[in-house]
C-alpha positions as CSV (number, residue, x, y, z in Angstrom):
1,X,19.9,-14.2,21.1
2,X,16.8,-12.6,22.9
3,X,15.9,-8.8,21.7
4,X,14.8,-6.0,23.6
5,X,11.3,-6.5,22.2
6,X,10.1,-5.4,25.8
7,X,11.1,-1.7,25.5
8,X,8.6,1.6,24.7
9,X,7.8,1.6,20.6
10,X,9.8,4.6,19.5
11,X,7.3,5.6,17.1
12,X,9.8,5.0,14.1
13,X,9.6,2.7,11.2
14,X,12.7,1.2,9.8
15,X,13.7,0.7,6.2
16,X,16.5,-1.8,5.4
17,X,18.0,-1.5,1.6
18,X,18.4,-4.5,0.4
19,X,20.8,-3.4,-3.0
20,X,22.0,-6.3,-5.3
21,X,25.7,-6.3,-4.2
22,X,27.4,-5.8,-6.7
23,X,31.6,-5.9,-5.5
24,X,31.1,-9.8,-4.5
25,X,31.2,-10.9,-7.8
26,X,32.4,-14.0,-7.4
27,X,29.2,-15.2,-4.8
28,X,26.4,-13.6,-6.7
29,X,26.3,-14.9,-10.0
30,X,23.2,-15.8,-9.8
31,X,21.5,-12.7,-7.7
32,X,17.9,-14.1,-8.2
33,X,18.7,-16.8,-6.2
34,X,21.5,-16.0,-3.9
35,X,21.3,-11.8,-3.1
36,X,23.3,-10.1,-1.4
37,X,21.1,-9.8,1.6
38,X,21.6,-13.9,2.2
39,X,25.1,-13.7,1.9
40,X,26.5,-15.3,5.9
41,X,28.4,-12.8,8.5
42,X,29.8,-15.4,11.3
43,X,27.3,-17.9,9.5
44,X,24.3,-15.5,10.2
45,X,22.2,-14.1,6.6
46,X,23.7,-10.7,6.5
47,X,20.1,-8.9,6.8
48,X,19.9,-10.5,10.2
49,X,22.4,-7.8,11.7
50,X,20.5,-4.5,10.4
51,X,16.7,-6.4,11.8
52,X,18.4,-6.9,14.9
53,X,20.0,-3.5,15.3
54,X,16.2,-2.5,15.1
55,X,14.7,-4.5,17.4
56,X,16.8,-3.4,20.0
57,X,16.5,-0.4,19.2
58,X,12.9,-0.7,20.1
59,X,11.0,-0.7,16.3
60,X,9.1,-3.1,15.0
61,X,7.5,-1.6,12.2
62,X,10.7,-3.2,10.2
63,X,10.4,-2.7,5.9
64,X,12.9,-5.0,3.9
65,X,13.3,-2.8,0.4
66,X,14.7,-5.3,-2.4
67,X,14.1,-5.7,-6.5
68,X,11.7,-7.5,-7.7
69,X,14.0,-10.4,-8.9
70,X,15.6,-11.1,-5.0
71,X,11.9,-10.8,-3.7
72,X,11.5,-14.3,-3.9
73,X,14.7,-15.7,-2.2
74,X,14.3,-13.1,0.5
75,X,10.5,-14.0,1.1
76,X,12.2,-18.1,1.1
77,X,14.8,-17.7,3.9
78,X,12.4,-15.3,6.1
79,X,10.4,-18.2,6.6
80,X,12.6,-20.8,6.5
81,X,16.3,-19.6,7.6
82,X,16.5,-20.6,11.4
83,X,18.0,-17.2,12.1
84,X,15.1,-15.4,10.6
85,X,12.8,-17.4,11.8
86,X,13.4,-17.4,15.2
87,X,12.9,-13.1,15.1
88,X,10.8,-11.9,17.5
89,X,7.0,-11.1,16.0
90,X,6.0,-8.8,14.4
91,X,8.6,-9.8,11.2
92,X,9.8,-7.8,8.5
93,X,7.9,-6.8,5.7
94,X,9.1,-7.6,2.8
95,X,8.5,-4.8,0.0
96,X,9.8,-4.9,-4.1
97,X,8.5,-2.1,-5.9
98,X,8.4,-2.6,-9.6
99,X,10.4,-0.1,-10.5
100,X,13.7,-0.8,-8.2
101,X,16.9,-2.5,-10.0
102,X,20.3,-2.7,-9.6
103,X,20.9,0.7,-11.0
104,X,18.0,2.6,-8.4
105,X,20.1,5.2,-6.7
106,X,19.0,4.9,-2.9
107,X,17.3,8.5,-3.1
108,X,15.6,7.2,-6.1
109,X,14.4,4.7,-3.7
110,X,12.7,6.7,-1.1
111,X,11.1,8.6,-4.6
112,X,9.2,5.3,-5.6
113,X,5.6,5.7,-4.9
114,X,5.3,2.3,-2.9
115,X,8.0,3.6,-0.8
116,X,6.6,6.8,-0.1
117,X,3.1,5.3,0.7
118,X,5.2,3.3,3.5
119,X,6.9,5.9,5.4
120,X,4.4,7.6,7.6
121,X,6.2,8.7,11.0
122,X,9.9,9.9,11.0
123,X,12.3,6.8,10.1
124,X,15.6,4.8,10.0
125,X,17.3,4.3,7.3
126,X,19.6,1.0,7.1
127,X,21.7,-0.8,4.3
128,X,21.8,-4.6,4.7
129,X,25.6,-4.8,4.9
130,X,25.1,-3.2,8.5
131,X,27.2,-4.7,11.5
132,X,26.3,-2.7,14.3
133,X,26.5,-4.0,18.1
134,X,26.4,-0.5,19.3
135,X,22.7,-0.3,21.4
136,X,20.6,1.5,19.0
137,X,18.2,2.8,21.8
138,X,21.7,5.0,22.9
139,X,21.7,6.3,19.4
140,X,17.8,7.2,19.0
141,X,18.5,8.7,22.4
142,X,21.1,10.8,21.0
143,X,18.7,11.9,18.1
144,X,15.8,12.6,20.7
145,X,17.4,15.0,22.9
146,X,19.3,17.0,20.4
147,X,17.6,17.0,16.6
148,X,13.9,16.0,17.4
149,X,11.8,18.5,17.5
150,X,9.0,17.9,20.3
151,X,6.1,20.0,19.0
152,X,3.9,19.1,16.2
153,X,1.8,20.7,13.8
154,X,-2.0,20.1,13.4
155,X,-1.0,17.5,10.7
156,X,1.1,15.8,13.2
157,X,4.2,16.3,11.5
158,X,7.4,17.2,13.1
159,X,8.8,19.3,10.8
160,X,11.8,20.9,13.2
161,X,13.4,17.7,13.6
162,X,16.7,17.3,12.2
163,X,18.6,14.2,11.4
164,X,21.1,12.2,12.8
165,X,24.2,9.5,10.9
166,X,26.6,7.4,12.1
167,X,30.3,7.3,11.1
168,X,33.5,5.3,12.0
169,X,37.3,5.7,11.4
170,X,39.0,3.1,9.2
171,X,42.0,3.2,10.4
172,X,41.4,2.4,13.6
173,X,38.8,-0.8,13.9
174,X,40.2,-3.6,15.2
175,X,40.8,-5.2,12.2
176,X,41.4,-2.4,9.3
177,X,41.0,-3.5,5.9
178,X,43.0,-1.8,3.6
179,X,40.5,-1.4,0.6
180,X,37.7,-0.4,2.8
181,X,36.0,2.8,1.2
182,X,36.3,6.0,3.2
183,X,34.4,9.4,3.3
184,X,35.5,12.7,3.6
185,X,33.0,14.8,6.1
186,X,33.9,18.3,8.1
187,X,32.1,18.8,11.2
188,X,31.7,21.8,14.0
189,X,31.2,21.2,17.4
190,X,27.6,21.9,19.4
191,X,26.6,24.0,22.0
192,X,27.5,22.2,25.6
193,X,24.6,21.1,27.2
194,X,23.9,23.2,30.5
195,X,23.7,19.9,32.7
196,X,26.6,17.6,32.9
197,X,26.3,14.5,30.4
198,X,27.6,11.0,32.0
199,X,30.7,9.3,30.7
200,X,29.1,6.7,28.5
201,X,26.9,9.2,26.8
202,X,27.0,9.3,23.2
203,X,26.7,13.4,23.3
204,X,30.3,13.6,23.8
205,X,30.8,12.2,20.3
206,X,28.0,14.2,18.6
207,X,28.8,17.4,16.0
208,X,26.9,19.2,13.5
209,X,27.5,18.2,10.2
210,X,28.9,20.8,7.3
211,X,30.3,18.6,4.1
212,X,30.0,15.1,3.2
213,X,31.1,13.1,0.2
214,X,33.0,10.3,-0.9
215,X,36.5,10.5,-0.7
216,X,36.2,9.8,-4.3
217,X,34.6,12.5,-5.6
218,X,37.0,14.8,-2.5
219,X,39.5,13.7,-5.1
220,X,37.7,14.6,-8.4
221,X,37.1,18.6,-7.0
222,X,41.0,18.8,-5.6
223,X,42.1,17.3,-8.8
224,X,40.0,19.9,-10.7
225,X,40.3,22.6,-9.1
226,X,44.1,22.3,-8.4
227,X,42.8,22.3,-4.3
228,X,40.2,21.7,-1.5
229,X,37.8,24.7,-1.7
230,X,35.9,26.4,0.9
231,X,33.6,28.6,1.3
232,X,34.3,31.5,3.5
233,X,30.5,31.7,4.4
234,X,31.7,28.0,6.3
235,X,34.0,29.3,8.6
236,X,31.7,32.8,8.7
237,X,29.0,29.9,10.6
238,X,31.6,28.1,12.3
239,X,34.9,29.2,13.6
240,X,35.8,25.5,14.5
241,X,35.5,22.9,11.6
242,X,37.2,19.8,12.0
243,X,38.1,17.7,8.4
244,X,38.6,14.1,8.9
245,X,39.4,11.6,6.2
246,X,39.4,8.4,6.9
247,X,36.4,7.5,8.5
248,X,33.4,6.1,7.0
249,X,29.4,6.6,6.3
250,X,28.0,3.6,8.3
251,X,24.8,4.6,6.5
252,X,22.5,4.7,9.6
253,X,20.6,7.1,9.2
254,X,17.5,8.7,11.8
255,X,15.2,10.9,9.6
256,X,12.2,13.1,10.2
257,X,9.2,12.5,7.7
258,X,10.0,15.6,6.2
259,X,12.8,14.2,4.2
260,X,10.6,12.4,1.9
261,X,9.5,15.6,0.4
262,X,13.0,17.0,0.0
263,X,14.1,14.2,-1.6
264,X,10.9,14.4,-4.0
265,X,11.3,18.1,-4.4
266,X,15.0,17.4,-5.6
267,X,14.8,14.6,-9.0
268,X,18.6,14.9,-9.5
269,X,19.1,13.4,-5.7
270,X,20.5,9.9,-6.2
271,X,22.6,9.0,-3.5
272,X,21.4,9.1,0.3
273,X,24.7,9.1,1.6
274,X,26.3,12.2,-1.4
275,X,23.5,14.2,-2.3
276,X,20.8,14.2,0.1
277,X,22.6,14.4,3.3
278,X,25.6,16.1,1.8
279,X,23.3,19.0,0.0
280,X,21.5,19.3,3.4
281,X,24.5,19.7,5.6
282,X,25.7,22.9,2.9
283,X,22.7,24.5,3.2
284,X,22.9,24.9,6.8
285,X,25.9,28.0,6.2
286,X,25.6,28.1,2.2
287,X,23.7,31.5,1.8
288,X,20.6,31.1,-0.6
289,X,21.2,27.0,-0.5
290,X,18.1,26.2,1.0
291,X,16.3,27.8,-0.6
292,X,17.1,26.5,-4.0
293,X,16.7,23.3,-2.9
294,X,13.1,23.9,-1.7
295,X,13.8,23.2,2.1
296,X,12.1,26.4,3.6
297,X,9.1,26.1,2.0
298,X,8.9,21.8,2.9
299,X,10.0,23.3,6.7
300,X,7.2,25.7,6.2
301,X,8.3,28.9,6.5
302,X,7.1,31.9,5.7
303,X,9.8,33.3,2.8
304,X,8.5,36.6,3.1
305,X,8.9,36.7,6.9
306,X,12.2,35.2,7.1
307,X,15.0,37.6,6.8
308,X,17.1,34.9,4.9
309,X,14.2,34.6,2.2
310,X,16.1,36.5,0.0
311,X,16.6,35.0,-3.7
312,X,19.9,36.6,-3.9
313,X,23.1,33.9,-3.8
314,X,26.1,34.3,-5.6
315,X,26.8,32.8,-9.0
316,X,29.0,29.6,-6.9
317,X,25.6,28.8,-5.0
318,X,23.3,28.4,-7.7
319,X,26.4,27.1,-10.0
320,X,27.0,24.0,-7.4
321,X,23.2,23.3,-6.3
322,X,21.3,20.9,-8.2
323,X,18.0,23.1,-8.4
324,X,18.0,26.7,-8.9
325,X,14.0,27.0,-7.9
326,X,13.3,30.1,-6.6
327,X,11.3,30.4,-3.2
328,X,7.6,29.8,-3.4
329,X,4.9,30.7,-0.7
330,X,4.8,27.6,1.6
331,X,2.5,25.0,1.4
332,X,0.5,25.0,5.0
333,X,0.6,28.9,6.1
334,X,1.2,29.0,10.3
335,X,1.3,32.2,10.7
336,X,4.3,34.8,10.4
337,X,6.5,32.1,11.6
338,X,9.8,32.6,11.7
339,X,13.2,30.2,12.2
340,X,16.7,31.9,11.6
341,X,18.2,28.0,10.7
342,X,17.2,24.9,9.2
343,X,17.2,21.5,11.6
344,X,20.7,20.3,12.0
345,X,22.4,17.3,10.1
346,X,23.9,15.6,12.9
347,X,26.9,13.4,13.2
348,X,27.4,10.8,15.6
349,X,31.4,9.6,15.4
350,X,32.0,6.4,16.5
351,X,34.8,6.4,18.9
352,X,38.3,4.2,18.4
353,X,37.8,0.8,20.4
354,X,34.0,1.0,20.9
355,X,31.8,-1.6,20.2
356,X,31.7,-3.1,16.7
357,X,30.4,-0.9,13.5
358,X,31.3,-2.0,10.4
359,X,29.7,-1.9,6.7
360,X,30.2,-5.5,4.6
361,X,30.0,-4.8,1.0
362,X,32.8,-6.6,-0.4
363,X,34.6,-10.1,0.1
364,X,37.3,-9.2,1.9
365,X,35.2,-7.4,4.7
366,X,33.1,-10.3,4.5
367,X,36.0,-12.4,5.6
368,X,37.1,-9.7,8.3
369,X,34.2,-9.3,10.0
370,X,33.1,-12.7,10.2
371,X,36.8,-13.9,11.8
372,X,36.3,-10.5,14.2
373,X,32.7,-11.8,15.2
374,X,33.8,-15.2,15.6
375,X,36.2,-14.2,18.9
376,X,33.4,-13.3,20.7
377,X,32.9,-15.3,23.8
378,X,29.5,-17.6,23.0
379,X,26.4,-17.1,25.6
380,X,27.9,-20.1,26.7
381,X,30.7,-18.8,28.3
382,X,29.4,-15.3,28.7
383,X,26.2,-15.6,29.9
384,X,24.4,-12.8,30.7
385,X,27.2,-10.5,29.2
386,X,27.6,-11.8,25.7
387,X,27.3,-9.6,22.6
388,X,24.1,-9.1,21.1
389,X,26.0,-11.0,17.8
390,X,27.0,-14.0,20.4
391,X,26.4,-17.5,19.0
392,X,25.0,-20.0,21.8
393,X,27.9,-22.0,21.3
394,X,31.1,-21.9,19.3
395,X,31.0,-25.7,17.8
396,X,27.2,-26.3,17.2
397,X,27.5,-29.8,16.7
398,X,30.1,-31.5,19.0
399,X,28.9,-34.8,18.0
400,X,30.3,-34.3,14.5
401,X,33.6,-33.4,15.4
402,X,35.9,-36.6,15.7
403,X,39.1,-37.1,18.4
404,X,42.5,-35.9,17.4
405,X,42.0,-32.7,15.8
406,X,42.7,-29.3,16.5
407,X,39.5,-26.7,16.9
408,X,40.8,-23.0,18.5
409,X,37.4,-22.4,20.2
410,X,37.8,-19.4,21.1
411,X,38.3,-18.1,17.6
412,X,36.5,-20.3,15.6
413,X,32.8,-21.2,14.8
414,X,31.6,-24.0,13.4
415,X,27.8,-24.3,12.3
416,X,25.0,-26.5,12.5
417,X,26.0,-30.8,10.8
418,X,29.2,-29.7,10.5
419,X,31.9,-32.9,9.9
420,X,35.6,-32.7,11.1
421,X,37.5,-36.1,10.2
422,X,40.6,-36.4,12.4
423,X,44.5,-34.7,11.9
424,X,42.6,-31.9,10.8
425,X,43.4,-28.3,12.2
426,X,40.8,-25.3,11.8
427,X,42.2,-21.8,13.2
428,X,40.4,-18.9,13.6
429,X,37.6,-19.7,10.7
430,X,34.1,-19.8,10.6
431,X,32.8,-22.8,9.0
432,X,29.2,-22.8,7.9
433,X,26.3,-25.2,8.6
434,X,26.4,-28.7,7.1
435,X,30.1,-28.5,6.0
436,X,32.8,-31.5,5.5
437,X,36.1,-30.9,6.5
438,X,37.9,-34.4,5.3
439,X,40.8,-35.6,7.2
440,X,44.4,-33.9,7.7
441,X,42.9,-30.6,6.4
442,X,44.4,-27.4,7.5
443,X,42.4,-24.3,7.9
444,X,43.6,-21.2,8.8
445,X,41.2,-17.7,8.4
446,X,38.6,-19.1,6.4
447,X,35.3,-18.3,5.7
448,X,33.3,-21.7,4.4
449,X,29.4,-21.2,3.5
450,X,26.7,-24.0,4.2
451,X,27.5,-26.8,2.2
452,X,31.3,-26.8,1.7
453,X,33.5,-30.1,1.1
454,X,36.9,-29.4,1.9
455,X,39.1,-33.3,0.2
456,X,41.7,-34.7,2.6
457,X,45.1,-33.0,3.1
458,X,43.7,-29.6,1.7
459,X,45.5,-26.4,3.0
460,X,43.6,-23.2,3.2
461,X,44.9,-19.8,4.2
462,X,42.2,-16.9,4.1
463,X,40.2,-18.2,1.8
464,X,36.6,-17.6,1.3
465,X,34.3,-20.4,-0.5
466,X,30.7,-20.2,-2.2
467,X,28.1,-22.2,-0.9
468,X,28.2,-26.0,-1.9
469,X,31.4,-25.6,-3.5
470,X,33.9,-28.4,-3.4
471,X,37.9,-28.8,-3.3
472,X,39.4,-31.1,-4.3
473,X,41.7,-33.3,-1.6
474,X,45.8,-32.0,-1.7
475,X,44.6,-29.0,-2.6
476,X,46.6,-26.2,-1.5
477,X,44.7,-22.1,-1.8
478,X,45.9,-19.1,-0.3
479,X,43.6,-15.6,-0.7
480,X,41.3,-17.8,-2.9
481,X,37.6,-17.1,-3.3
482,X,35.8,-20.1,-4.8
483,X,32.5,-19.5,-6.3
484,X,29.2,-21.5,-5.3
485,X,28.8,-25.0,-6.4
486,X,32.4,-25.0,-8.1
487,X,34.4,-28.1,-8.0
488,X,38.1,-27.4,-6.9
489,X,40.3,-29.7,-9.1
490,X,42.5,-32.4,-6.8
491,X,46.0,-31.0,-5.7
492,X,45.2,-27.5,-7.5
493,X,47.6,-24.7,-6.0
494,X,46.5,-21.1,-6.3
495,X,46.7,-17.8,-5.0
496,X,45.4,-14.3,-4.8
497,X,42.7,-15.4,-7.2
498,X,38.8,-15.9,-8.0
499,X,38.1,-19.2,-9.0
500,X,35.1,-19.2,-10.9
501,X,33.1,-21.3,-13.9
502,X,33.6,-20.0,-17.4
503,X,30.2,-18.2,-17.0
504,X,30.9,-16.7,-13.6
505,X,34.1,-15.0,-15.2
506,X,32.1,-14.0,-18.7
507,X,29.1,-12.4,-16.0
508,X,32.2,-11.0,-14.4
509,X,33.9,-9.2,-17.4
510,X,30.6,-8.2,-18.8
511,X,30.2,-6.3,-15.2
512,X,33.5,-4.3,-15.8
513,X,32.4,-3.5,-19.6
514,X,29.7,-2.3,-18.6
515,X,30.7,0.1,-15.9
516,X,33.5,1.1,-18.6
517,X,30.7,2.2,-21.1
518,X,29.2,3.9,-18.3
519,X,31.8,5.7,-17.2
520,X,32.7,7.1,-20.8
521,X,28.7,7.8,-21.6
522,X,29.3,10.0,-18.2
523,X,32.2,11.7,-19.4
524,X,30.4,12.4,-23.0
């Protein structure tokens, strides 16, 4: 698909997490080799998504942040994966700081000195799992006209600007997954603009940010504190808050520079998504927040001029903030400046049968995704109108698919050397690149990786299989995942299981004892 190299540079940078992927345990046994980052969405590596979201977003100055240990696969298929390859120049960098493992918290991240030396300009933040079709230019946009802040200091830094994330409801994607993760985030509505927005614009689905958090720890605090409580200094700020439950971080975030020394500032900030954005939309109506958490004098303000310099919060403020520094003078005097409210937190809420935003980070949404992407119309019937995540066509190679079977085209895609022997019957599955599908197979909502040999008479019902894995003919699996390289045994039946080697399950359970110790070191 062509990108939209040809627009103005924004003048951000991108960073794209690349995290280890933990929840597909059954396709990452081996993460040196295979991360999470290569894992195929609709029989594209999943990093592809998140570098194209960028480039047509406009930015090119693209950073791919990854452990040391998946440097080396990641570095492999940006030269050699066709998809990769055929990216527009200039490509990803690829950077793997030495300190940055499986356990790096993704503040942590943007703490690392290597990281910090990177991020000169205000930036996007991106995980790999990212399926967005939404036009990011819309979004930056968005960000432009109501959280960037136009004037800049002698240093050249913006230090007005506020921020701006993306979220999405669950419940009402066109294909809901039931274990999907949610968020729990409370919003207030902005000022109307003076001038009339248009329809399409994505201003009539913006709000200021007050609380974020997972829905997981929404249910630690009621559980502890027999409740949901709020502040009354919240609806003091706000007379309108609106709660919503089952929608979802898409971890998109557009940052100003600034952020980097807030996170520095604050060494207890380990999540992106819980702590920094969540402790930054409180102090916007927490009294005394900010400044605990060093914001006014990163902002550079003046403490002494600011009539909300005082050091006084009550005992709940300094109780619930993760620093209790007290206000120091700021760093680059500008005179007796003085700003009655930090830069907003934005929230941009994706609306109910828009384009496609989803996060990947399990199997199962793997599988959803991929069967969701694979009913888009290819260029070839679309033409000019095809999605940006449009194959060029939906059966790659015609030539290897024999008479007298049954292909649903316009829900199916099947890869690069892909086989088909005849009386076979694929429905709405994506098969990846150099698979075998041996005669009389049935297929119904699969999701095959590169490689896969699928024996005669097999019958698959949502199943995903590993890379190069093989199953055996008369085979009959329903909500199987098969782990790469495995060999299926010959009329095996199974169902709502992981088949895996003995020393996929032993990685496997020594995964779940080891977030068990964690868990009860945490309670300690």
């Amino acid at each position: 698909m062509p990108h939209a190299v040809n627009m103005p540079a924004p003048g951000l940078q991108a960073l794209i997490l690349c995290g280890p992927g933990m929840s597909f345990t059954t396709f990452l046994a081996n993460l040196d080799e295979n991360p999470k980052a290569l894992l195929p969405i609709a029989n594209r590596p999943m990093v592809w998504y998140p570098i194209d979201f960028c480039y047509r977003m406009g930015i090119t100055n693209i950073t791919l942040i990854c452990p040391p240990t998946a440097a080396a696969a990641i570095d492999t298929a940006l030269k050699t994966n066709p998809f990769l390859t055929n990216l527009p120049h200039p490509w990803p960098e690829l950077l793997a700081p030495e300190n940055l493992d499986e356990n790096t918290g993704t503040a942590e991240i943007l703490r690392l000195p290597e990281v910090r030396a990177k991020v000169t300009t205000d930036f996007l933040v991106l995980p790999c799992d990212l399926v967005c079709e939404l036009g990011g230019d819309k979004l930056l946009q968005t960000w432009m006209v109501r959280a960037a802040d136009r004037s800049a200091l002698n240093d050249g830094s913006r230090r007005g600007s506020g921020g701006l994330g993306v979220w999405y409801d669950t419940k009402t994607v066109t294909t809901p997954v039931k274990s999907e993760m949610t968020d729990f985030i409370a919003t207030a509505p902005l000022a109307q603009p003076a001038v009339p927005t248009s329809k399409d614009s994505l201003l009539h689905h913006l709000s200021k940010l007050v609380i974020a958090m997972p829905t997981d720890t929404l249910s630690d605090i009621k559980e502890m504190k027999n409740g949901l409580p709020i502040r009354h200094a919240l609806f003091g700020k706000h007379a309108k808050v609106r709660l919503l439950t089952t929608h979802r971080d898409a971890h998109i975030y557009i940052f100003p520079q600034w952020i980097m020394d807030f996170v520095a500032e604050n060494p207890r900030f380990d999540s992106i998504s819980e702590d920094v954005i969540g402790w930054w939309a409180k102090a916007s109506w927490q009294t005394g927040l900010a400044e605990k958490l060093g914001m006014k004098s990163i902002l550079h303000y003046n403490v002494e001029a600011s009539e909300e310099g005082s050091t006084h919060g009550d005992d709940n403020d300094a109780a619930s903030s993760p620093t209790t520094r007290q206000p120091r003078p700021a760093r680059h005097a500008i005179g007796n400046l003085r700003t009655p409210t930090i830069p907003p937190m934005l929230a941009y809420i994706h609306p109910s049968g828009g384009s496609i935003i989803r996060r990947v980070d399990d199997a199962q949404l793997q599988l959803t995704v991929s069967l969701q992407l694979a009913k888009l119309p290819s260029v070839e019937e679309a033409g000019a109108d095809a999605s940006p995540f449009a194959h060029v066509k939906k059966v790659a190679y015609p030539e290897g698919v024999k008479p007298r079977t049954t292909i649903t085209r316009q829900d199916s895609l099947l890869a690069e050397n892909v086989t088909v022997d005849e009386k076979t019957s694929i429905k709405e599955s994506v098969v990846g690149a150099s698979c075998q599908i041996k005669e009389g197979a049935k297929l119904f909502q699969c999701l095959l990786m590169e490689g896969v040999v699928i024996g005669k008479s097999c019958k698959l019902t949502r199943c995903i299989l590993g890379k190069n894995s093989v199953v055996g003919e008369g085979s009959t699996l329903t909500n199987c995942e098969v782990q790469e390289n495995l060999l299926v045994e010959p009329k095996t039946e199974d169902k709502d299981n992981r088949l895996m080697s003995s020393e996929g399950l032993e990685a496997t359970q020594q995964e779940i004892d080891d977030l068990a110790l964690a868990d009860e070191e945490f309670e300690m």
